[in-house]
C-alpha beads as a LAMMPS data file, in Angstrom:
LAMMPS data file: protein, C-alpha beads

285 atoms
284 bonds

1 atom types
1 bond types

-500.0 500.0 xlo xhi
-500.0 500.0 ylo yhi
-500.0 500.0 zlo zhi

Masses

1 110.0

Atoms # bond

1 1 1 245.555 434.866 475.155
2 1 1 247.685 433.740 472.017
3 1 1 245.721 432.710 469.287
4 1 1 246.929 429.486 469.027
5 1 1 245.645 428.819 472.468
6 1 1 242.410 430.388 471.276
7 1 1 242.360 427.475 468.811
8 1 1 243.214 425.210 471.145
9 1 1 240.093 425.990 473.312
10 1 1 237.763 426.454 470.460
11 1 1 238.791 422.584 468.891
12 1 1 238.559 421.021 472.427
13 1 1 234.881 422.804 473.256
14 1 1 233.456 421.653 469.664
15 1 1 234.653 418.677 470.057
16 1 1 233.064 418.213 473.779
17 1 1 230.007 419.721 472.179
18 1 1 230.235 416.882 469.570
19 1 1 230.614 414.307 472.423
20 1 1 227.608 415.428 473.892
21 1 1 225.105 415.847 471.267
22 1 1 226.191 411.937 470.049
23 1 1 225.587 410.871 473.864
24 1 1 222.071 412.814 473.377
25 1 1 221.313 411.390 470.499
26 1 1 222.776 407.621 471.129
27 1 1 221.448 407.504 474.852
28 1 1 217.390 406.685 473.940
29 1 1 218.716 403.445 471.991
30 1 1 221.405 402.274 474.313
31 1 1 218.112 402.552 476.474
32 1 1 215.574 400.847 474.448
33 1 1 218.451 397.788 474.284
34 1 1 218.892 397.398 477.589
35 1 1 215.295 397.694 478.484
36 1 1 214.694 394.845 476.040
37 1 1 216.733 392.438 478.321
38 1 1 214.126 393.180 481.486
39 1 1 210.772 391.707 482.067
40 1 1 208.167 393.266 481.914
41 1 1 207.604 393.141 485.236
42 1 1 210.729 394.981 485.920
43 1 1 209.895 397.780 483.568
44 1 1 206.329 398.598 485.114
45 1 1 208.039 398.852 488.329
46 1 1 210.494 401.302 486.216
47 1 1 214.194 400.898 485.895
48 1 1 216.754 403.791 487.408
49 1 1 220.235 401.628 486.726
50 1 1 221.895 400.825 483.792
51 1 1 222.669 397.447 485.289
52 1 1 220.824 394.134 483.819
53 1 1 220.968 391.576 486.896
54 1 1 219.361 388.943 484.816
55 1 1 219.010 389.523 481.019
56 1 1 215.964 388.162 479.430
57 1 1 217.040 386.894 475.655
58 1 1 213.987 385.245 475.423
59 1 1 212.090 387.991 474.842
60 1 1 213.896 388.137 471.288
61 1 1 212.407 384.577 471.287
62 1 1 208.815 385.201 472.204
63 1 1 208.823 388.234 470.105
64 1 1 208.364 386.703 466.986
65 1 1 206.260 383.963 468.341
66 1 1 203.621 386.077 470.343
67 1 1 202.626 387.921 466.779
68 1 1 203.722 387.076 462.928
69 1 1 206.406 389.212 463.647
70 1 1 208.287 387.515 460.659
71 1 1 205.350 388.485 458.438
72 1 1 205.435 392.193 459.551
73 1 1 209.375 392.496 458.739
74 1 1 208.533 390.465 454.601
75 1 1 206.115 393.166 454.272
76 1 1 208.067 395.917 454.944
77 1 1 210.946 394.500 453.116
78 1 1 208.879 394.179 450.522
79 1 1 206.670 397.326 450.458
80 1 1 210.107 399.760 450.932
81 1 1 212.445 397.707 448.525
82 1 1 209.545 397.964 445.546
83 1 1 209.130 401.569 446.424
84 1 1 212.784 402.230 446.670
85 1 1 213.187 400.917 443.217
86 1 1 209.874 402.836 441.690
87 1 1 210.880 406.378 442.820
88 1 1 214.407 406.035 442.387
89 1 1 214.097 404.910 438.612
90 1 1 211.354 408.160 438.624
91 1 1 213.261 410.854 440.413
92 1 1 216.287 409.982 438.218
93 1 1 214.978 410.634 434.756
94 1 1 213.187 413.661 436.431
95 1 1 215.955 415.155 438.294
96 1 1 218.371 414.746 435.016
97 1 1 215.576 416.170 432.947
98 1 1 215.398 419.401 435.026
99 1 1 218.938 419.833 436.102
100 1 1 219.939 419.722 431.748
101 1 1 216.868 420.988 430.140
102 1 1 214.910 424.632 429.899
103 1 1 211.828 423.588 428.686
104 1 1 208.626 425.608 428.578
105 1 1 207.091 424.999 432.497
106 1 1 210.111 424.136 433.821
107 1 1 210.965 426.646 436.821
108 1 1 206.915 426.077 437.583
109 1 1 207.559 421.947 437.855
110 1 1 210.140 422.664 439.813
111 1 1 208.722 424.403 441.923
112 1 1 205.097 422.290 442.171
113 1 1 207.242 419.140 442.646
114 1 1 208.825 420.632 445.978
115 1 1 205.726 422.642 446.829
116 1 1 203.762 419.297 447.850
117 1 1 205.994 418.757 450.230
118 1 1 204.698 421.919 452.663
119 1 1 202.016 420.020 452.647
120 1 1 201.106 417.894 455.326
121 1 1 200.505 414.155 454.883
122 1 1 197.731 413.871 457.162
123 1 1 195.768 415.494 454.887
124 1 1 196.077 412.997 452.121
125 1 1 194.896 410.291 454.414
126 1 1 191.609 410.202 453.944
127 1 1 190.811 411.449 450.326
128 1 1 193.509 408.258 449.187
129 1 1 191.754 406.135 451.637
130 1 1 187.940 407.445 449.676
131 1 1 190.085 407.110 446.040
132 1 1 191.049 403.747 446.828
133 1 1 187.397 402.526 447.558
134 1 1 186.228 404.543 444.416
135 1 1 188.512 402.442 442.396
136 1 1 187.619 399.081 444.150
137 1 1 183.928 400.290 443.352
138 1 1 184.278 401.244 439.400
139 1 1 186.927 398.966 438.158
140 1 1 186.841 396.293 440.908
141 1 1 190.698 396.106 441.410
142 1 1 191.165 396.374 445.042
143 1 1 193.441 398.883 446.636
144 1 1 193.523 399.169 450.153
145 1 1 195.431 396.688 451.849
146 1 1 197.662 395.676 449.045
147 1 1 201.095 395.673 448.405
148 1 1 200.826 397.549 445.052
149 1 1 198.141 400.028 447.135
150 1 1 201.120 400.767 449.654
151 1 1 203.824 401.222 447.077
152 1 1 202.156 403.610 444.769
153 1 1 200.914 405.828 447.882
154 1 1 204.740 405.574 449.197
155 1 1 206.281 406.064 446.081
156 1 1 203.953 408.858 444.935
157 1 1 205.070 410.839 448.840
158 1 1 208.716 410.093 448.464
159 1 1 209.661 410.397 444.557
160 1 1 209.466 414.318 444.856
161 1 1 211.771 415.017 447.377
162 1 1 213.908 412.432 445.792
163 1 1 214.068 414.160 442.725
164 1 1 215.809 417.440 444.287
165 1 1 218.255 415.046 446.003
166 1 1 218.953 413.913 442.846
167 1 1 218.774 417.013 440.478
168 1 1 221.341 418.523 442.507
169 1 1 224.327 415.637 441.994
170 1 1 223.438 416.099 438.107
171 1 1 223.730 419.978 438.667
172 1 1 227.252 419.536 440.578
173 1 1 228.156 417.542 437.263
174 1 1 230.025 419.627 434.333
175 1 1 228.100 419.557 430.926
176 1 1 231.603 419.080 429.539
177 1 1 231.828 415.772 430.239
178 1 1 228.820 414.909 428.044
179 1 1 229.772 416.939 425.601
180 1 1 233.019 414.671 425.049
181 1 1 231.563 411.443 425.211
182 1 1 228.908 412.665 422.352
183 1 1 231.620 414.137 420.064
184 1 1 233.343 410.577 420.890
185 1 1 230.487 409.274 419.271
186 1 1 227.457 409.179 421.874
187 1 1 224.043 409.767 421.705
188 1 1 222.250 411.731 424.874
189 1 1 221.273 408.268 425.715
190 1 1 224.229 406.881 425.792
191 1 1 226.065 409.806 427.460
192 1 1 223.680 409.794 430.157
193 1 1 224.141 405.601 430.977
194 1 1 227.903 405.934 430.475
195 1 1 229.081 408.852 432.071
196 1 1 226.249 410.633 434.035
197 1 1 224.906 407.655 436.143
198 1 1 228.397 406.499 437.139
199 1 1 229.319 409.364 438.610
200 1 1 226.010 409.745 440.268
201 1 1 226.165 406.755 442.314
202 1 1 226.704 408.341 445.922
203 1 1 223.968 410.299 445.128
204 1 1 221.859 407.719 443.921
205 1 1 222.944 405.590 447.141
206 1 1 221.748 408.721 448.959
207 1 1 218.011 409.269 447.593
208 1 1 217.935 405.268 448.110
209 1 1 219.059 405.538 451.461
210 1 1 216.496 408.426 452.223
211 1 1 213.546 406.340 450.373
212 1 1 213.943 403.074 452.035
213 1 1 214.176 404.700 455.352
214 1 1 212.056 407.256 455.519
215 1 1 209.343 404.563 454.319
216 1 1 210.563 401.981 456.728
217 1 1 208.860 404.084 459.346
218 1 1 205.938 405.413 458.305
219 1 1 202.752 404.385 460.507
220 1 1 199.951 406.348 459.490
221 1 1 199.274 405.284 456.768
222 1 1 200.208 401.725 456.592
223 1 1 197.757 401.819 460.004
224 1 1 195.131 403.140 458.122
225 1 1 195.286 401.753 454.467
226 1 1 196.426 397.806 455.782
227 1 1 193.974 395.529 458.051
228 1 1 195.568 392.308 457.851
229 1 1 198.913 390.991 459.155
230 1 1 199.669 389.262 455.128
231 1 1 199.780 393.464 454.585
232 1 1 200.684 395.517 457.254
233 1 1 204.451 396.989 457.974
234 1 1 206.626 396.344 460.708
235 1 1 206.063 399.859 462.771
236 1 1 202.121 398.397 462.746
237 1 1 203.462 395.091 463.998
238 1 1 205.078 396.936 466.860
239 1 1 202.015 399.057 467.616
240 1 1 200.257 395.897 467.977
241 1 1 202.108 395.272 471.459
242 1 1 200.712 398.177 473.154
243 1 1 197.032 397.986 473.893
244 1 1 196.061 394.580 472.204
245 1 1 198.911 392.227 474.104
246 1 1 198.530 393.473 477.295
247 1 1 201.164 396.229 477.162
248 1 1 204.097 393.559 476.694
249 1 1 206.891 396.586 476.691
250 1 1 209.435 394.228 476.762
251 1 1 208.400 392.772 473.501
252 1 1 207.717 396.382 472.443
253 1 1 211.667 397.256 472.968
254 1 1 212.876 393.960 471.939
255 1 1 210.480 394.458 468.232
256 1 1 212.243 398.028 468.319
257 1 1 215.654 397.011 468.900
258 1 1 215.437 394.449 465.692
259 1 1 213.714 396.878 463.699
260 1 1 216.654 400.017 464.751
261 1 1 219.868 397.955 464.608
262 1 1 219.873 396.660 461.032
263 1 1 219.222 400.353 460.015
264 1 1 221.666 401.698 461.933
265 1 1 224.006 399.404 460.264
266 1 1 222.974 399.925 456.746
267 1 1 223.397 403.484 457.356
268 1 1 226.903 403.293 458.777
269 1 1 228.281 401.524 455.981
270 1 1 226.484 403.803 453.589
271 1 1 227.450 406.720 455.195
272 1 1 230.052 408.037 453.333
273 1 1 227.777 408.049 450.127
274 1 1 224.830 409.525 451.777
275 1 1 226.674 412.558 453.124
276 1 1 228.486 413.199 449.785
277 1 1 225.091 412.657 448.263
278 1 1 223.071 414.963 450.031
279 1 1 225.276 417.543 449.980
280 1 1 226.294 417.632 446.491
281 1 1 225.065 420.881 444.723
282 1 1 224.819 422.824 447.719
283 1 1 227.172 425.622 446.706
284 1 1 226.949 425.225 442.621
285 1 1 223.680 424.925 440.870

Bonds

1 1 1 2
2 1 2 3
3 1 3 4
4 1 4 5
5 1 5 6
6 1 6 7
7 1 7 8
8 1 8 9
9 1 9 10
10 1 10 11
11 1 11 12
12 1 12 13
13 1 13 14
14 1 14 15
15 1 15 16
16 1 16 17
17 1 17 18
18 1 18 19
19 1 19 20
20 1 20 21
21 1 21 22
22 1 22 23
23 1 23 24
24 1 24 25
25 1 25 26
26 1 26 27
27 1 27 28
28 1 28 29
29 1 29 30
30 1 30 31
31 1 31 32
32 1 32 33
33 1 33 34
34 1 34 35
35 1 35 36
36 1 36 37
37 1 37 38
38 1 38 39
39 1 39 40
40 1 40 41
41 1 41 42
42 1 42 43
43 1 43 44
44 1 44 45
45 1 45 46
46 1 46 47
47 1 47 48
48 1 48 49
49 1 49 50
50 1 50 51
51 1 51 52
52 1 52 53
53 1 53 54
54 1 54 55
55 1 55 56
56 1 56 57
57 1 57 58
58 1 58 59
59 1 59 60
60 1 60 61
61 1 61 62
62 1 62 63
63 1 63 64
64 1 64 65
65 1 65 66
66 1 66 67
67 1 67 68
68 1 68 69
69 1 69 70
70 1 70 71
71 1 71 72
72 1 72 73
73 1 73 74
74 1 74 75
75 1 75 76
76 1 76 77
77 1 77 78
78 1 78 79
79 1 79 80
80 1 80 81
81 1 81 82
82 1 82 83
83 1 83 84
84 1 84 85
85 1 85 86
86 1 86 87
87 1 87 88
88 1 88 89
89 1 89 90
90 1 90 91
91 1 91 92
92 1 92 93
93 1 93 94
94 1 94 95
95 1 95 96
96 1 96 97
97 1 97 98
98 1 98 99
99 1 99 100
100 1 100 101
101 1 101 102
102 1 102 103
103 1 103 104
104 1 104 105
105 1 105 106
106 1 106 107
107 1 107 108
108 1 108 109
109 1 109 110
110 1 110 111
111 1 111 112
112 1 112 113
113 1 113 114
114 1 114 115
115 1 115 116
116 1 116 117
117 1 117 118
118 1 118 119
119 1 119 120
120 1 120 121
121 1 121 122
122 1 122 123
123 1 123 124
124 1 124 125
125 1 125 126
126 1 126 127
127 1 127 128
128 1 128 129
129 1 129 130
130 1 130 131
131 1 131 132
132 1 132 133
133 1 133 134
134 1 134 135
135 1 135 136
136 1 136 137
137 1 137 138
138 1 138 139
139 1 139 140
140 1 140 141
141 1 141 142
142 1 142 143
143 1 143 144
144 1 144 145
145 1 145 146
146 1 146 147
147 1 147 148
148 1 148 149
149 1 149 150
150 1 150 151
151 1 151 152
152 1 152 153
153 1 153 154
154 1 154 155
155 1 155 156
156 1 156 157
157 1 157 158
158 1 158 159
159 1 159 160
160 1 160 161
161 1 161 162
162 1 162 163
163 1 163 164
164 1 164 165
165 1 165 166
166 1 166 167
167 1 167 168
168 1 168 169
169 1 169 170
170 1 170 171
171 1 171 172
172 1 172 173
173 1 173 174
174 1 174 175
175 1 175 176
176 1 176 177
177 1 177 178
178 1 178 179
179 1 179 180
180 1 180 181
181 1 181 182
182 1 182 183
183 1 183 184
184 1 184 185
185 1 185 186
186 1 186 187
187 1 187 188
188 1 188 189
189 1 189 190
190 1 190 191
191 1 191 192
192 1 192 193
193 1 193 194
194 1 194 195
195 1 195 196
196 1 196 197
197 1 197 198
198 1 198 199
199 1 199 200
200 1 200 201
201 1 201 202
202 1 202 203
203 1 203 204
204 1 204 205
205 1 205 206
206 1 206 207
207 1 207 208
208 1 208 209
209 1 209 210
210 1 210 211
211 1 211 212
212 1 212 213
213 1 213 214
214 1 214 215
215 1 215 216
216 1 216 217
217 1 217 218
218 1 218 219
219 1 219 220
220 1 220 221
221 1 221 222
222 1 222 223
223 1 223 224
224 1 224 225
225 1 225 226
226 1 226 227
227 1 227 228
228 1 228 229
229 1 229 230
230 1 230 231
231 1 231 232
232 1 232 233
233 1 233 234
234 1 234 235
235 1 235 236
236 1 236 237
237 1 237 238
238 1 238 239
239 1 239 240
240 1 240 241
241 1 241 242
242 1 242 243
243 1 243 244
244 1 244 245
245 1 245 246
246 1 246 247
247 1 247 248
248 1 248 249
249 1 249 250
250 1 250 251
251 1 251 252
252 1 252 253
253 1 253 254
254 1 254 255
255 1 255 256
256 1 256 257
257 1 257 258
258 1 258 259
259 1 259 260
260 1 260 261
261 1 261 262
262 1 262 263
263 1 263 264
264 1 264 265
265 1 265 266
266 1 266 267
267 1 267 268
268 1 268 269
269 1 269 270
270 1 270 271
271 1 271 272
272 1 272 273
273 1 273 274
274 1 274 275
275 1 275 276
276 1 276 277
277 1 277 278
278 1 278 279
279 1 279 280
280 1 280 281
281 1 281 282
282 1 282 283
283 1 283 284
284 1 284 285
């Protein structure tokens, strides 16, 4: 064979290969939307056709009526925005810090900050959970189920991975560029609001991105650290329809399908700043 039909066959077989690993990947949700249309009768009998005789758009309805579903979705809005905000502002000054400065400890901060994440959250669960009452107990400012308890356990998990996401778009940036605007007549400070953060916004977008989501699904420990709907998140909410409503799987999909779709969406229109993001630094730095 020629080579250009060698190339031929190696673009269309990556490309089916492509196909196939989106239909992998996008199959489960086109599933969990179209089982939100059935009742739940339907479902317990199980469903082998893609075909919806009689979609059930109520079930959007009774959704938010059959728990405070409204009041799960505030508090996660809530809860992830804060923490969004916390260890972004956090991971920023430290990523810059240890991307541009060699100070004394350095290499071993690096290192710790990206060490704790080998290790596994479970088994932070219950000595925060025995901190938290410690502090309700000496100082009398309660912690578990809180808002501020939520955000500074979330923003304490996700602010070190955050920083590397972030130390390597300032790495990918040339010194030079601060160097100018400082003969030009900036300080560090200035340098830094002026030129660095501008040009850091896709990766900023990115660690944002990665925050928000990442704690827009976390369940253990807004399961364990919230007992009362005015606290808990929206993956609680939805854990709430197996078991203690009588199984109601089609409210289970339906809470799903709200929960997925706006995410997908933000991501999609983000997308382009995410990838550029999270790959900036990979070759230089």
């Amino acid at each position: 064979m020629s080579a250009r039909v060698m190339k031929k066959i190696e673009y269309y077989s990556l490309n089916t290969l492509t196909w196939v690993i989106v239909a992998f990947v996008v199959f489960p949700i086109i599933w969990m939307v179209k089982v939100s249309l059935h009742k739940n009768g339907e479902i317990l009998q199980g469903i082998t056709s893609m075909a919806i005789p009689d979609p059930q758009w109520l079930n959007y309805k009774n959704l938010w009526e059959t728990i405070n579903f409204g009041q799960y979705f505030k508090n996660s809005l809530l809860i992830c925005t804060s923490t969004m905000f916390i260890s972004c502002f956090l991971a920023v000054l430290a990523g810059y810090a240890l991307a541009r400065y060699k100070f004394p400890g350095s290499g071993l901060f690096g290192m710790s900050v990206i060490g704790t994440q080998m290790i596994p959250g479970i088994m932070f669960l219950l000595p925060i959970y025995l901190l938290f009452l410690n502090i309700k107990d000496t100082f009398g400012l309660p912690m578990v189920d809180t808002y501020w308890g939520m955000i500074l356990v979330y923003s304490a998990f996700y602010t070190p991975m955050s920083i590397w996401i972030i130390r390597s778009f300032f790495v990918s940036i040339p010194k030079e560029l601060e160097e100018s605007a400082r003969i030009d007549g900036c300080n560090r400070i200035q340098a830094f609001v002026r030129i660095i953060l501008p040009l850091s916004i896709p990766g900023i977008i990115a660690m944002c991105v990665y925050i928000f989501l990442t704690a827009w699904d976390e369940l253990m420990f807004a399961w364990v650290l919230t007992t009362t709907p005015e606290v808990q998140t929206i993956p609680v909410g939805i854990r709430l329809f197996v078991g203690q409503y009588t199984n109601r799987y089609d409210l289970l999909m339906s809470a799903a399908t709200v929960v997925t779709l706006p995410v997908i969406i933000t991501f999609f229109l983000s997308q382009k700043y995410f990838i550029s993001g999270m790959t900036a630094g990979a070759v230089k730095g």
